[in-house]
GUMI-348150 format. One line per field, with one value per residue (C-alpha): residue number from 1; x, y, z. Coordinates in nm, 4 decimals. Layout:
N
k = c(NUM;...)
east = c(X;...)
north = c(Y;...)
up = c(Z;...)
This chain:
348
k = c(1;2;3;4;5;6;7;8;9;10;11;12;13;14;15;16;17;18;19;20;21;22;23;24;25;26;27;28;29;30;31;32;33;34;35;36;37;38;39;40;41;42;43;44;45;46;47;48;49;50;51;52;53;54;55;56;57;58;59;60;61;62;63;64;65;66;67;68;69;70;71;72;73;74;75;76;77;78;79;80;81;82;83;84;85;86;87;88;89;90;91;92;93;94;95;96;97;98;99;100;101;102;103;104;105;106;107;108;109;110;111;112;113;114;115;116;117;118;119;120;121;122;123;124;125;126;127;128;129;130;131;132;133;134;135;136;137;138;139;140;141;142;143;144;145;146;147;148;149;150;151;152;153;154;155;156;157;158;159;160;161;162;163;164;165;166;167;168;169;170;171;172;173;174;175;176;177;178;179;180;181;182;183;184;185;186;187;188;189;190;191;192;193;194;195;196;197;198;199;200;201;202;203;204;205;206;207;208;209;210;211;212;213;214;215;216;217;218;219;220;221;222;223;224;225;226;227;228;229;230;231;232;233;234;235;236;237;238;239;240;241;242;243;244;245;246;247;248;249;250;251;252;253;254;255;256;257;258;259;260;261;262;263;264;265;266;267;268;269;270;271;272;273;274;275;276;277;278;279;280;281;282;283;284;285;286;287;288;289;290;291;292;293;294;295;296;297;298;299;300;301;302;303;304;305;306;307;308;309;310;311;312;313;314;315;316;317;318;319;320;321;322;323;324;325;326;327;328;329;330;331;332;333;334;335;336;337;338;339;340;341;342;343;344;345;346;347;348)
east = c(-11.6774;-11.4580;-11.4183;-11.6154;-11.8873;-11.9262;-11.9353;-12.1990;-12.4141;-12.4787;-12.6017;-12.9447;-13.1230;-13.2210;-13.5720;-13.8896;-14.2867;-14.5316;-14.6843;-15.0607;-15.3923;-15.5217;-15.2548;-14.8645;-14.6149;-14.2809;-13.9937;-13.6427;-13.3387;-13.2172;-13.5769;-13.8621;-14.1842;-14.2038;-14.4887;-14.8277;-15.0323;-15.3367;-15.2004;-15.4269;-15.3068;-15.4925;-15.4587;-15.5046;-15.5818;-15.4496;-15.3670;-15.4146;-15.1731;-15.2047;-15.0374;-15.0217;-15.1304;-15.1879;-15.1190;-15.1512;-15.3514;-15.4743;-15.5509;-15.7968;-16.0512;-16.1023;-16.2517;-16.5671;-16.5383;-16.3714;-16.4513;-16.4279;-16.0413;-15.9280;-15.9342;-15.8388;-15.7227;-15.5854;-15.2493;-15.3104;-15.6147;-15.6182;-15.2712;-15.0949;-15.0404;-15.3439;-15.1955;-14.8153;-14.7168;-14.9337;-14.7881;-14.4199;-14.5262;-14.6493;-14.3458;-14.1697;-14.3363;-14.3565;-13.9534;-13.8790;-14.0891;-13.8995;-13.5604;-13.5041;-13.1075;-13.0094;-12.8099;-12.5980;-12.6481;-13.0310;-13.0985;-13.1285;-13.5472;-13.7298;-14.0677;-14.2895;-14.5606;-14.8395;-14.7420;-15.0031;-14.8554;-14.7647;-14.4178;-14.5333;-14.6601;-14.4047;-14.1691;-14.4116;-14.3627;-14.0041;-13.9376;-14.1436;-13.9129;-13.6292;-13.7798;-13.8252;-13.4241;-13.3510;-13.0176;-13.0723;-13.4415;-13.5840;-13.8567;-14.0156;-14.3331;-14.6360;-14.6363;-14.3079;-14.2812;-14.6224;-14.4898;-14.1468;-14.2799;-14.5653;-14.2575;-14.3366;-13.9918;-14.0161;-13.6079;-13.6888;-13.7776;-14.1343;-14.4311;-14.6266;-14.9093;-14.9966;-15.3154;-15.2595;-15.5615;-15.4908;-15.6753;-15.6654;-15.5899;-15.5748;-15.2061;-15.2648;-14.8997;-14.7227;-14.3769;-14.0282;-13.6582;-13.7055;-13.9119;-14.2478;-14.3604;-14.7541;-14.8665;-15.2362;-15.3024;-15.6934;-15.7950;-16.0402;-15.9746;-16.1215;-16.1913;-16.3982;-16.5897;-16.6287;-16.7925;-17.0598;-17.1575;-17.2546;-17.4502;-17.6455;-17.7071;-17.8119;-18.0234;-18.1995;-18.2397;-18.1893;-17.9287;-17.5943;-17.3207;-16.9341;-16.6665;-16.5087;-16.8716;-16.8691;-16.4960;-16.5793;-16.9303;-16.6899;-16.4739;-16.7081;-16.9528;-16.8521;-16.8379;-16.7810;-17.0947;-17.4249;-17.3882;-17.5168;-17.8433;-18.0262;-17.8906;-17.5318;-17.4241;-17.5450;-17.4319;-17.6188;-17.5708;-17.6100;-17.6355;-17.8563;-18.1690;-18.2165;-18.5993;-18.5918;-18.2659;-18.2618;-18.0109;-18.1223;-17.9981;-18.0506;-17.9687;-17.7865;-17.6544;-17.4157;-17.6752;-17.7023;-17.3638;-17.2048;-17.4784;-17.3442;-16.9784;-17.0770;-16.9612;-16.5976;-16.5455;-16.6542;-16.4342;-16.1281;-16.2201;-16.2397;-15.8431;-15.7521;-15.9172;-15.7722;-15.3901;-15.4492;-15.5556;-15.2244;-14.9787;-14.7242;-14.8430;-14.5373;-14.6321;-14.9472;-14.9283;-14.7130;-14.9924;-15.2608;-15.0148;-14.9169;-15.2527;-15.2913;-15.1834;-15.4163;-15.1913;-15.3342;-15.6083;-15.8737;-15.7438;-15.9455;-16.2691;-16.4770;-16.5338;-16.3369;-16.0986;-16.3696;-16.4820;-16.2238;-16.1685;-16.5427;-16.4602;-16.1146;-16.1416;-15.7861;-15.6224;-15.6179;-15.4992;-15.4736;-15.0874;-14.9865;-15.0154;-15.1693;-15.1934;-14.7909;-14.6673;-14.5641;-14.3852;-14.2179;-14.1194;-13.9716;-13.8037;-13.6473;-13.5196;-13.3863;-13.2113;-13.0652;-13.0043;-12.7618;-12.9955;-13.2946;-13.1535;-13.2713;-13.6360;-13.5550;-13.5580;-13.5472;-13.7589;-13.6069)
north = c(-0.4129;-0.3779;-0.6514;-0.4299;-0.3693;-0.7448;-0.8260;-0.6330;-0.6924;-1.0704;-0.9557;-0.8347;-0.4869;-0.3980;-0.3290;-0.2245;-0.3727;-0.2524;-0.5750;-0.4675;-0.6332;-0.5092;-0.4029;-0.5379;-0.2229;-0.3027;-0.0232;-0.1107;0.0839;0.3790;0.2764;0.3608;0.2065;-0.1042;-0.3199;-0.2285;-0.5205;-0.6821;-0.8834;-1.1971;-1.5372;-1.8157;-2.1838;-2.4854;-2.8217;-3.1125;-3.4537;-3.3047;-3.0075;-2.6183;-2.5339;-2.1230;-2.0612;-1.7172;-1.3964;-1.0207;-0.8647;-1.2084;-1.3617;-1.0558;-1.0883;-1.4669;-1.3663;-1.5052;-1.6437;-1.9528;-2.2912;-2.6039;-2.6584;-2.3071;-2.0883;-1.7120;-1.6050;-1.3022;-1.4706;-1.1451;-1.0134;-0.6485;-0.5991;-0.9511;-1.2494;-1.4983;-1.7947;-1.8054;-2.0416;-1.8388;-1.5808;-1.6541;-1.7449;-1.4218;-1.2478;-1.4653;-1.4155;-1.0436;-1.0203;-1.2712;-1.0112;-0.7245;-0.8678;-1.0686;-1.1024;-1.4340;-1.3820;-1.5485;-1.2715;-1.2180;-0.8280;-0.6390;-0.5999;-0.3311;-0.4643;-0.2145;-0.3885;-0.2555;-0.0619;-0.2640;-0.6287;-0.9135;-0.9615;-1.3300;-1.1478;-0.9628;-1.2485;-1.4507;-1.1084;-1.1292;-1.4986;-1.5101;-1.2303;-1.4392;-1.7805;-1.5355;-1.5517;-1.1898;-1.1648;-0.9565;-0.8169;-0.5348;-0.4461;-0.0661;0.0501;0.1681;0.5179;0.5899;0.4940;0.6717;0.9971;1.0148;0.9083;1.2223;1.4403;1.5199;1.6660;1.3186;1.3473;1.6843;1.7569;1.8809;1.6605;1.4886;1.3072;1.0936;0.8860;0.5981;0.4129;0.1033;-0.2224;-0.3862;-0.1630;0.2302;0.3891;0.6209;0.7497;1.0677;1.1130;1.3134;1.3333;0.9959;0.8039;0.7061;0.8505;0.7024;0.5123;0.2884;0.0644;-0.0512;-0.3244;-0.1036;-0.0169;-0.0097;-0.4114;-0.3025;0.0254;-0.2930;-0.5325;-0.2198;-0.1478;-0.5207;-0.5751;-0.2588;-0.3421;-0.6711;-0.5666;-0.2415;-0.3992;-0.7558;-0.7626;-0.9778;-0.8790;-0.9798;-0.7861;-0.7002;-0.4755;-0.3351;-0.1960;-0.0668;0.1218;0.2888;0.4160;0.5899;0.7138;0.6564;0.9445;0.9707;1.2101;1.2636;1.5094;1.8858;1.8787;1.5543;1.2206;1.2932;1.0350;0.7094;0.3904;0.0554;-0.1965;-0.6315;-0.8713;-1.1695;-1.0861;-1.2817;-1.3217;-1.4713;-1.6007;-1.4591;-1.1843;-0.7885;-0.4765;-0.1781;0.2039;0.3003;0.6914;0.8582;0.9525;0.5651;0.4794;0.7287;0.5698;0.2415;0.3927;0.5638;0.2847;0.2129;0.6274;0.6610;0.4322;0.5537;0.9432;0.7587;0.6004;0.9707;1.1062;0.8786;0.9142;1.3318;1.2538;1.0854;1.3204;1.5249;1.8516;1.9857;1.7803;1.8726;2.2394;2.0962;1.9140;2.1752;2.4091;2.1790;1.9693;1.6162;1.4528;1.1476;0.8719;0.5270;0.4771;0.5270;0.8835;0.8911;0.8514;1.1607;1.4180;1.1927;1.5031;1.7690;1.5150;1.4360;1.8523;1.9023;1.6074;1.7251;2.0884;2.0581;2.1293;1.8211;1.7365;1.4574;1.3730;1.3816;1.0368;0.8826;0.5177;0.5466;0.7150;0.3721;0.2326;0.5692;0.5930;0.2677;0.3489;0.6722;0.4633;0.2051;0.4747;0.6781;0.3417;0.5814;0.8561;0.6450;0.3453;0.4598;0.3761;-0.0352;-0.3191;-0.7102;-0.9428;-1.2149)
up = c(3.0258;3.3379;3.6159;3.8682;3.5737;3.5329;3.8825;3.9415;3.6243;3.8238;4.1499;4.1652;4.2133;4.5098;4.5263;4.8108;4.8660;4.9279;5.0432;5.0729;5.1143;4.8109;4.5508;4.5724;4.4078;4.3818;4.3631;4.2066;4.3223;4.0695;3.8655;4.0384;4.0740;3.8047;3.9205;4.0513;4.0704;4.2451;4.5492;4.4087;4.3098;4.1304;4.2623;4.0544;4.2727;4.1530;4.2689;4.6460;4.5827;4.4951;4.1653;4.1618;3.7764;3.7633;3.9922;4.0040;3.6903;3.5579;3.9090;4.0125;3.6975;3.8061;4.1483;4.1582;3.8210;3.8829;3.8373;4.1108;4.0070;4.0569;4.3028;4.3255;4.6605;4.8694;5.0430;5.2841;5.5262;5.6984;5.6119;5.7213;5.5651;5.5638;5.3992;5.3548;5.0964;4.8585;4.9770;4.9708;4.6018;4.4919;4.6318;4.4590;4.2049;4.1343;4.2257;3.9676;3.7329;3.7741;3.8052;3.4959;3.5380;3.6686;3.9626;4.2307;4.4799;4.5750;4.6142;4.9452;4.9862;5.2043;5.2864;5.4878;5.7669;5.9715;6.2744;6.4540;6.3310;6.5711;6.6000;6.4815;6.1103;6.0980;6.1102;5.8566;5.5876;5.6495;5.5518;5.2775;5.1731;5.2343;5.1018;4.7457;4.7097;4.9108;5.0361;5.3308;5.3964;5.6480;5.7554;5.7632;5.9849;5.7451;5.8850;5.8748;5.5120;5.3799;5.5936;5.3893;5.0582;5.1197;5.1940;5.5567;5.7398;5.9195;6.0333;6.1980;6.5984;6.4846;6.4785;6.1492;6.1437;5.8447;5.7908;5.5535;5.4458;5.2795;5.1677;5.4902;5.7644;5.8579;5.9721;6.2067;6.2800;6.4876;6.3545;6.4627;6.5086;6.2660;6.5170;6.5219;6.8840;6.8181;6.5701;6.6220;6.3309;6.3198;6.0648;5.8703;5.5078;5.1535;5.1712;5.5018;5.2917;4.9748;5.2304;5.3908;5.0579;4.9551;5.3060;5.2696;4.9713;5.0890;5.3571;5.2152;4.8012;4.8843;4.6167;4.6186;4.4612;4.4510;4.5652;4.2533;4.1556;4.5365;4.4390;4.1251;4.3078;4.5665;4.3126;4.0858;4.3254;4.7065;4.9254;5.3234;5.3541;5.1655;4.8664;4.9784;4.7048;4.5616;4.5303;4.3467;4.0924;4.0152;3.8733;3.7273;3.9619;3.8491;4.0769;4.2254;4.3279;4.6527;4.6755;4.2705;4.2178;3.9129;3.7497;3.8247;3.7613;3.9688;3.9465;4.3439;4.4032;4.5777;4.8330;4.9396;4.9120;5.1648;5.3923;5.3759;5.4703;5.7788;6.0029;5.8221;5.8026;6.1812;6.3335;6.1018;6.2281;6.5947;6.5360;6.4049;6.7921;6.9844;6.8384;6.8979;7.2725;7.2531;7.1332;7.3536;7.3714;7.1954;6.8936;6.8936;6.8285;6.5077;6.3916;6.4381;6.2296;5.9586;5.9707;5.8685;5.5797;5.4017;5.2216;5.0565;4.8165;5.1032;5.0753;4.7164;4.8719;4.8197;5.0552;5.3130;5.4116;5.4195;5.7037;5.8750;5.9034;6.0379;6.3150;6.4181;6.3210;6.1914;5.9007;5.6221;5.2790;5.0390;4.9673;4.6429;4.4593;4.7589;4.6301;4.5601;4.9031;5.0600;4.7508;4.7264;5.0838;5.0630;4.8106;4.9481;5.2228;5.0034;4.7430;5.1075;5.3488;5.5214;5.6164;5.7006;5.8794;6.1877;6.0473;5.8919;6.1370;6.1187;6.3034;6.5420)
């Protein structure tokens, strides 16, 4: 093994987050995407301090299964971070996973924020990054990152518009030349659809379940508008009956659940409005030609881009891999630092 060869075997690989509210995917440079994991992290009191015990994978199936010593928590809320030590721990965490090799020199990390962050949680994302043993760390806008990781000519003078629906917030971004010309950010996402579908269910069955049952209801049957014919699919629901107290199971369709999303779906079409009342008229004969493209796992949701296309009358479509576009722009940025530099940025 060469000098060079050796030197470089101790410093670390560079890698990019995707820091989100619901899942944390973490792309290392010349490797590709090597974590994917819930952004969850269980706490263990004791002796008046918070011992983090378990994160990720394990953390998640302890929500709302703990008992009084442990607690599993979400460090971040519509996109930000909520509670930074846990936090700065889970990064920490999750870098220490995928880069085994001891190192003297921490790697270079691309960490992508919501275009609608404070320049306050911005600065919070960034040291945690640092505080997790990074050597140098910046910072890329939501938008801009979904947008090149879909593939959209985002370095070009002709206008994108992506639409990434994460966790915790909704990107709603207008892209050229490199540069983000609008972007609105609204703090709606799947935790938003997860918490609709336990209140109606609340209110209309007086039923109460967690949020772990709410995800797993909008994944096999939610939809953003009522099937065509009947009900569509259903799914056995258990929860707490609230009158009794007692255990219940229930049978809910498709029908009731793209009820309960109205609200979230509305004020996501709304964002999507509003950014095209926005756009310079040049752009926006590029979008009505090229359309709009859906990104983040809010993209999944059935029927979501059929209406989307009846509100706008516009031209839409589901990226490819929608719940990897951010990771994957990152980490086209990260693998071509040259070509996208334009689009990274630290916080003072």
């Amino acid at each position: 093994m060469s000098f060079f060869s050796k030197f470089f075997s101790f410093a670390s690989k560079d890698i990019a987050i995707d820091l989100g509210t619901a899942n944390t995917l973490v792309y290392v440079k010349g490797q590709g995407v090597v974590l994917n994991e819930p952004s969850v992290v269980a706490v263990l009191h004791e002796n008046g301090r918070m011992i983090p015990c378990a994160f990720g994978n394990t953390a998640k199936m302890m929500l709302g299964r703990t008992p009084a010593k442990i607690d599993a928590i979400r460090p971040l809320k519509d996109g930000v971070i909520a509670d930074f030590k846990v936090a700065a721990e889970m990064i920490k965490h999750f870098i220490r996973e995928v880069n085994q090799t001891k190192s003297w020199l921490g790697p270079l990390i691309i960490i992508c924020v919501p275009s609608g962050s404070t320049p306050v949680e911005r600065r919070a994302i960034q040291d945690a990054a640092e505080g997790a043993g990074a050597n140098e760390v910046f910072l890329i806008e939501e938008p801009m990152a979904a947008a090149i990781g879909a593939n959209l000519p985002v370095t070009e003078p002709t206008g994108s518009m992506i639409v990434d629906i994460g966790g915790g917030t909704t990107e709603v971004g207008i892209l050229s030349l490199g540069g983000i010309v609008y972007s609105r950010s609204i703090r709606v996402g799947g935790d938003k659809m997860d918490e609709a579908i336990i209140s109606y269910i609340r209110r209309y069955h007086n039923l109460l379940i967690g949020e772990s049952t709410a995800e797993k209801i909008k994944k096999i049957i939610g939809a953003a508008c009522a099937p065509e014919e009947g009900d569509g699919g259903v799914i056995e629901v258990k929860g707490r009956d609230l009158s009794s107290g007692i255990p219940k199971e229930m049978t809910l369709t498709e029908k009731q659940i793209s009820e309960s999303l109205v609200e979230p779906v509305e004020q996501i079409i709304d964002a999507i409005k509003v950014a095209l009342e926005c756009t310079p008229p040049e752009l926006s004969s590029d979008i009505v030609e090229r359309g709009i493209v859906l990104s983040g796992g809010g993209a999944l949701l059935k029927n979501l881009d059929y209406v989307i296309r009846q509100a706008t009358g516009l031209p839409v479509f589901v990226a490819e891999d929608p719940l990897l576009c951010v990771v994957n722009g990152c980490g086209k940025v990260l693998e071509n630092v040259k070509m996208f530099r334009a689009t990274l940025f630290r916080q003072d």
